[in-house]
C-alpha positions in Angstrom: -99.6 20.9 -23.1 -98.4 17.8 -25.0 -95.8 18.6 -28.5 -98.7 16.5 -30.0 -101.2 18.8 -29.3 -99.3 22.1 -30.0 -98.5 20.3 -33.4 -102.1 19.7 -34.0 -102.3 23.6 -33.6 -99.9 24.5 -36.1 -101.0 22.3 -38.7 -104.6 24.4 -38.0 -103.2 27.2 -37.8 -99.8 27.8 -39.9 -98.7 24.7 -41.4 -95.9 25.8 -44.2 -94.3 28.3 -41.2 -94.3 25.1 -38.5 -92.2 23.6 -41.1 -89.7 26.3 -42.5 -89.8 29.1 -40.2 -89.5 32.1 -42.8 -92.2 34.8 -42.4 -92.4 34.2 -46.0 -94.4 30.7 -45.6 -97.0 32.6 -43.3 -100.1 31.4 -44.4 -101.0 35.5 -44.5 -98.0 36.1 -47.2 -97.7 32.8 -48.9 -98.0 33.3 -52.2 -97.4 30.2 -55.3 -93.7 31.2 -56.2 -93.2 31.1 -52.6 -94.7 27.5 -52.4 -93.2 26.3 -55.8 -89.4 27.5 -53.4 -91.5 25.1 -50.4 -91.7 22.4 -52.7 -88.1 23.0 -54.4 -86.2 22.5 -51.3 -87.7 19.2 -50.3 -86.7 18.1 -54.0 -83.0 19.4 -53.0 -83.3 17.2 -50.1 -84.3 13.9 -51.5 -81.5 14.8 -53.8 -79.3 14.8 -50.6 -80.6 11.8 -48.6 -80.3 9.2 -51.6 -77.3 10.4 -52.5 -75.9 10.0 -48.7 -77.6 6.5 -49.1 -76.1 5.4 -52.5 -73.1 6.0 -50.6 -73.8 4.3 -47.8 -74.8 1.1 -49.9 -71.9 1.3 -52.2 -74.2 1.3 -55.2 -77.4 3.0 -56.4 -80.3 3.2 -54.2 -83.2 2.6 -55.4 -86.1 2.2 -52.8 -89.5 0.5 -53.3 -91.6 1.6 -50.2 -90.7 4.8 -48.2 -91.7 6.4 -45.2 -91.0 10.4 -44.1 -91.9 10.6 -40.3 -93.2 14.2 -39.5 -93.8 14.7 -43.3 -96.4 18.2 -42.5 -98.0 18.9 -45.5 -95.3 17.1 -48.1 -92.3 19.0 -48.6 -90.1 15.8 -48.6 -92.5 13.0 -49.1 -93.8 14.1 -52.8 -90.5 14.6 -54.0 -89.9 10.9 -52.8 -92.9 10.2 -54.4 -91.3 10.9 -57.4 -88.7 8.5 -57.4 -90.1 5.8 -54.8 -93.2 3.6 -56.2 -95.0 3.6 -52.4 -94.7 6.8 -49.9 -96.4 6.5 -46.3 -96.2 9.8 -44.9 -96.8 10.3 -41.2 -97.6 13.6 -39.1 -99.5 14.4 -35.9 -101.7 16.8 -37.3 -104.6 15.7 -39.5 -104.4 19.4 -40.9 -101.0 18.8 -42.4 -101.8 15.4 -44.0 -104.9 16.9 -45.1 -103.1 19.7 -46.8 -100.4 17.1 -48.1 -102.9 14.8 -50.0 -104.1 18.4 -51.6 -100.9 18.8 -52.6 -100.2 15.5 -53.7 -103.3 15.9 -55.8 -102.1 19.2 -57.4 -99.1 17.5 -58.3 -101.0 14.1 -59.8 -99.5 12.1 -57.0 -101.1 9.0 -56.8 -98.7 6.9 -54.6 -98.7 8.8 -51.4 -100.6 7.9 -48.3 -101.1 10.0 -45.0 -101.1 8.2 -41.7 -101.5 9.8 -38.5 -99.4 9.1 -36.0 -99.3 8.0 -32.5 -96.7 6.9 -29.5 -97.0 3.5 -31.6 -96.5 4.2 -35.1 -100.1 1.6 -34.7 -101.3 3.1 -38.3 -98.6 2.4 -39.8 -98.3 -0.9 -42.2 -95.9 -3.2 -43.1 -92.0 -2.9 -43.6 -89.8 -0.1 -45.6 -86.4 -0.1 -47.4 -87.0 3.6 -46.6 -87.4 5.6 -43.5 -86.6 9.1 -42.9 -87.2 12.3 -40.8 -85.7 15.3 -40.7 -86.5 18.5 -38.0 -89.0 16.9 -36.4 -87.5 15.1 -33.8 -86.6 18.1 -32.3 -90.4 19.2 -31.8 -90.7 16.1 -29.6 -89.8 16.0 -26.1 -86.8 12.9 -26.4 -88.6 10.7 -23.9 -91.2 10.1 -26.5 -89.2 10.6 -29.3 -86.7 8.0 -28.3 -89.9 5.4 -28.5 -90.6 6.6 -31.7 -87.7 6.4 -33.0 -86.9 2.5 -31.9 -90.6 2.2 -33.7 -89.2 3.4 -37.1 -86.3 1.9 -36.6 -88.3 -1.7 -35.8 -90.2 -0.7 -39.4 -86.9 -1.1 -41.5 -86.4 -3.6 -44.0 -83.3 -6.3 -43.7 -80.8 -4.2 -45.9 -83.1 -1.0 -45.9 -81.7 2.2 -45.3 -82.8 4.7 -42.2 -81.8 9.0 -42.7 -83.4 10.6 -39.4 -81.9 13.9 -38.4 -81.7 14.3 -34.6 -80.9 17.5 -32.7 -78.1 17.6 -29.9 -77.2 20.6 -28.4 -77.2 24.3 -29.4 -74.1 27.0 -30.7 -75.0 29.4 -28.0 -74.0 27.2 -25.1 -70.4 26.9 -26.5 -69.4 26.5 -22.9 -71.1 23.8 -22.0 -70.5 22.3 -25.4 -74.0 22.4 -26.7 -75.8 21.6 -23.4 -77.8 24.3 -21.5 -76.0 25.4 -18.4 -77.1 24.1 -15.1 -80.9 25.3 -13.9 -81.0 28.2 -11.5 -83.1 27.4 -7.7 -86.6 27.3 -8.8 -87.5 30.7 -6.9 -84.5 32.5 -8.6 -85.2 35.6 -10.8 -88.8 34.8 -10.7 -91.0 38.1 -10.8 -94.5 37.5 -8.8 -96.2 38.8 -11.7 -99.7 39.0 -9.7 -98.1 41.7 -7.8 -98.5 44.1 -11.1 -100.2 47.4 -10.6 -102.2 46.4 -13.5 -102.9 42.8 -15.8 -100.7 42.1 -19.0 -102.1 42.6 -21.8 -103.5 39.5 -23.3 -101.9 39.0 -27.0 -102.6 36.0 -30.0 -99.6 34.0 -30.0 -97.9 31.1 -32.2 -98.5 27.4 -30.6 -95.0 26.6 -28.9 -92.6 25.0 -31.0 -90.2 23.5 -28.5 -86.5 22.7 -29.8 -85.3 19.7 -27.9 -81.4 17.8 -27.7 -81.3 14.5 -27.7 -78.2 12.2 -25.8 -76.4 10.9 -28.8 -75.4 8.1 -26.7 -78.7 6.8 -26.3 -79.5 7.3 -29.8 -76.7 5.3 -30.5 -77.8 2.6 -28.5 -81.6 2.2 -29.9 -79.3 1.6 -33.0 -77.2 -1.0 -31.7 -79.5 -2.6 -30.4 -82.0 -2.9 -33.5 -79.0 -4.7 -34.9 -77.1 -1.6 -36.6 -73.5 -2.1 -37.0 -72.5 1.3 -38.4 -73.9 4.5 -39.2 -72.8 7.8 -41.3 -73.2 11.2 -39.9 -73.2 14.7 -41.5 -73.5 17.4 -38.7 -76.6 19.8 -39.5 -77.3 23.6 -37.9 -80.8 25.0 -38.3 -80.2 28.6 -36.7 -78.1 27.7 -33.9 -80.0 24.4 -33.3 -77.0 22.0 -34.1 -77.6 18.2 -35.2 -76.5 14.9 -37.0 -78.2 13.3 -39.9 -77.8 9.8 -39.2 -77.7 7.6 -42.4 -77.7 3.5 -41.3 -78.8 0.2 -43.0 -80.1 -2.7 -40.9 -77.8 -5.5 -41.7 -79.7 -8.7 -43.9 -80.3 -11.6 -41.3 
């Protein structure tokens, strides 16, 4: 089954838990404080990412037209709509965009806009001095992702500023420096499990939420060759899963 489609599941199923994985944002024990903490962090994080971009720049940024790539249900993309007059949020799931123009509404939000997205960004309008994503790549296996990316990458303004978090190896394969160890023979280890006195149990279980490296040198060149001359990187760890946030502008022709 496609990321896409296991997306689609979560945003049906357990959309604040697909996006910060704390039992706490289970749509069984969520209660308000613990969305009004949801909602705090993304504000923390917009704090973050214009900082990094100010800084970037040189100056104040102050961008006009935004968009948050894998924005769920809104966590980052109404606290940009705070500060930014035009936010285009894109997700997979129509679940999670549904739940983000509730929110959005709760919140008197009136410049955000949910598009859905697909392998060619083809809902998506016009040009942004904004675009940014942050642990979503890593739900995406990287041969799609790496089209996506070049897509938002294509959608940047002339002097805009991109902030896209991508995932490259994990802390417990120290040896290998972040990359999982060679894969075993394909018969190895495996247990025939139709040779079981009696079935498995059958039990409910969470779509899969796959965690997937990306090959910073390829990353690197997408952003070349879009014309990037230079970007800014602050390493990121999400439980083990270890990252970069890229910050970049695309250079004014």
């Amino acid at each position: 089954m496609s990321t896409d489609q296991e997306w689609v599941r979560w945003g049906q199923q357990d959309p604040y838990y697909a996006v910060i994985t704390n039992d706490k944002f289970r749509k069984a024990n969520l209660t308000e404080d613990d969305k009004r903490e949801f909602f705090e962090s993304g504000r923390y994080h917009v704090h973050y990412v214009l900082d990094a971009a100010s800084r970037l720049l040189g100056r104040d940024f102050e961008p006009r037209r935004a968009l948050d790539f894998g924005c769920g249900v809104g966590r980052v993309a109404l606290s940009l709509a705070q500060r930014v007059p035009v936010v285009v949020g894109v997700d997979v799931s129509p679940d999670m965009l549904a739940e983000m123009a509730r929110n959005a509404a709760s919140q008197g939000l009136t410049n955000v806009q949910g598009v859905q997205s697909d392998a060619e960004l083809s809902a998506v309008s016009g040009d942004f001095d904004f675009v940014h994503s942050c642990i979503t790549f890593q739900h995406i296996q990287p041969v799609h992702g790496k089209r996506l990316l070049s897509g938002l990458v294509g959608r940047l303004q002339p002097g805009g500023v991109g902030a896209i978090q991508i995932t490259y190896g994990k802390a417990y394969h120290a040896e290998t420096f972040g990359q999982p160890p060679p894969v075993a023979p394909a018969n190895a280890g495996v247990i025939d499990l139709r040779a079981a006195k009696t079935p498995l149990p059958k039990v409910a279980r969470d779509p899969e939420m796959q965690m997937n490296a990306y090959n910073l040198s390829e990353i690197a060149f997408i952003l070349q060759s879009a014309g990037v001359m230079s970007f800014k990187v602050d390493f990121t760890d999400h439980g083990g899963e270890l990252g970069v946030f890229l910050f970049f502008s695309k250079p004014v022709s």
